[in-house]
Structures are given as structure tokens and as C-alpha cells.
C-alpha positions as CSV (number, residue, x, y, z in Angstrom):
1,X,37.3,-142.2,-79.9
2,X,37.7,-138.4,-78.9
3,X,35.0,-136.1,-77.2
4,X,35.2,-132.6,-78.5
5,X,34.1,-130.1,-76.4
6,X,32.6,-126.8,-77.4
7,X,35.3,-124.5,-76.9
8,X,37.2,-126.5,-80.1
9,X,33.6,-126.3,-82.3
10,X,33.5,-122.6,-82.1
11,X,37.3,-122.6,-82.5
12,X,36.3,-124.7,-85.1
13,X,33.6,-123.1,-87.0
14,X,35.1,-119.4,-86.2
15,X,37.8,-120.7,-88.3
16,X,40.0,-120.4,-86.3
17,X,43.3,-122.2,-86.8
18,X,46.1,-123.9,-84.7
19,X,45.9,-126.4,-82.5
20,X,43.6,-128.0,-80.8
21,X,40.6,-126.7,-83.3
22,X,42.8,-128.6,-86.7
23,X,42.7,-131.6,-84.8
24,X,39.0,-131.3,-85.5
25,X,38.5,-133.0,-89.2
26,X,35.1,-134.6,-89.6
27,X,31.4,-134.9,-88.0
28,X,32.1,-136.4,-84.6
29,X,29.4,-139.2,-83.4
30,X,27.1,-138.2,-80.3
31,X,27.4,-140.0,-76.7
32,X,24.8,-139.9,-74.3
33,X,25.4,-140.5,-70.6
34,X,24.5,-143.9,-69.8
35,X,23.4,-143.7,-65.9
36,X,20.0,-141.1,-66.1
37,X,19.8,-139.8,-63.1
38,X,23.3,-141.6,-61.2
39,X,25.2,-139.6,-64.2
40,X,24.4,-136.4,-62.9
41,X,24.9,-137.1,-59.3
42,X,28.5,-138.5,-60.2
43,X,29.1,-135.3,-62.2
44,X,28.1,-133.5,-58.3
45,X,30.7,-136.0,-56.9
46,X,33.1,-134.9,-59.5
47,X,32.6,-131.0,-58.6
48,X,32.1,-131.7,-54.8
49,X,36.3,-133.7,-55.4
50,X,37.5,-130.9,-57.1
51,X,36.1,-128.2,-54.4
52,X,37.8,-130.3,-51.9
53,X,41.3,-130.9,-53.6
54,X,41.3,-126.3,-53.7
55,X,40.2,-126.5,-57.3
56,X,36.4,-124.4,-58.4
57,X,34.9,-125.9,-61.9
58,X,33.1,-122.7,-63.4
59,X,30.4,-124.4,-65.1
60,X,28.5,-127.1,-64.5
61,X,28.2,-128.1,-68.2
62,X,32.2,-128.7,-68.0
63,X,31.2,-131.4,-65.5
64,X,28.2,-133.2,-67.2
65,X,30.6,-133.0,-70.6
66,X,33.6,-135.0,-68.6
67,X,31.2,-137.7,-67.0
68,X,30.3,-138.7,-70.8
69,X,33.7,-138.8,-71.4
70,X,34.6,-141.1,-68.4
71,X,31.1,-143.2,-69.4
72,X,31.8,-143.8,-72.9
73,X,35.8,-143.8,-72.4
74,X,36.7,-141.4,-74.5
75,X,39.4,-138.8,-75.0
76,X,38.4,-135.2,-74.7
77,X,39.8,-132.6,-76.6
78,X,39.1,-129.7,-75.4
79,X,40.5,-125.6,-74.9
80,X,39.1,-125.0,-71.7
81,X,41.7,-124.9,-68.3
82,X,38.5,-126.7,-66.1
83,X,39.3,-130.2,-67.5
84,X,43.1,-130.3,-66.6
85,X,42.3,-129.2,-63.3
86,X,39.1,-131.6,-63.0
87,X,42.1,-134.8,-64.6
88,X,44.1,-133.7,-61.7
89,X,41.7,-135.0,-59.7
90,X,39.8,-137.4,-61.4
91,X,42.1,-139.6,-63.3
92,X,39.7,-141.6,-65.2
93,X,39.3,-138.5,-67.6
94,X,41.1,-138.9,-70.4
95,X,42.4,-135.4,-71.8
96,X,43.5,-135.9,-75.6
97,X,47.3,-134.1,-76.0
């Protein structure tokens, strides 16, 4: 399964075309974080790793949308430079190419 991030739905529904946003076909299902509160402190620990590896994530969102990637194991496709630099530090995120 693929998580789509927002930067491909506006893509998307701007209609714009070209890849990543044609890789977006149909209705995606929704995926909730499965930890309450421990999901959004491991989303901190995500942001607090990337601080220390030089790397600043720009919104938090960015983080809480990769930690229900990592939760549900899902690829996410995405548009936005924040999740290959949070990958190169967390390797349990799963960018889809």
C-alpha cells in the first residue's frame, strides 16, 4: 500500500500532470496512527534525529504524516524534499520511487 501525501492531492486535483501526481489513480484508504499518544512522541524523536544528523523538518505535519507511514508500513509518495531527508535518517520510511 502507498501513503499519498498532500503535496501529490493538490498536484493532483490542480491537475497538474507528470510525475509523481499520475501515479495517483483512485480514492486512497485512510490510516490512522496506531500508538495515541506514543505516535506523536515518536514523531518528536523523529524530528529531534533529524535536528541532530544537521537536517531541519519544516513542518511538523511532515512528521506525524511519516510516522503513519512507518506504523502502517506503507510507501509514501510524496513531492515534498522533508521526507528524503527525514529517510536519510530514519530508514524504516519507505519513500515510493
Amino acid at each position: 500500500m502507498i501513503l499519498v501525501d498532500t503535496s501529490i492531492l493538490i498536484g493532483y486535483f490542480k491537475g497538474i500532470g507528470g510525475s509523481p501526481h499520475d501515479k495517483l489513480l483512485d480514492i486512497l484508504p485512510f490510516y490512522d496512527l496506531y500508538n495515541g499518544r506514543k505516535s506523536y512522541e515518536n514523531a518528536a524523536l523523529m524530528y529531534m534525529k533529524c535536528r541532530k544528523s544537521g537536517i531541519t523538518i519544516r513542518s511538523t505535519v511532515d512528521l506525524i504524516i511519516a510516522q503513519t507511514a512507518i506504523e502502517n508500513n506503507l510507501y509514501l509518495l510524496h513531492n515534498d524534499n522533508d521526507y528524503i531527508n527525514i529517510a536519510t535518517v530514519v530508514p524504516d520510511l519507505k519513500l515510493y520511487e
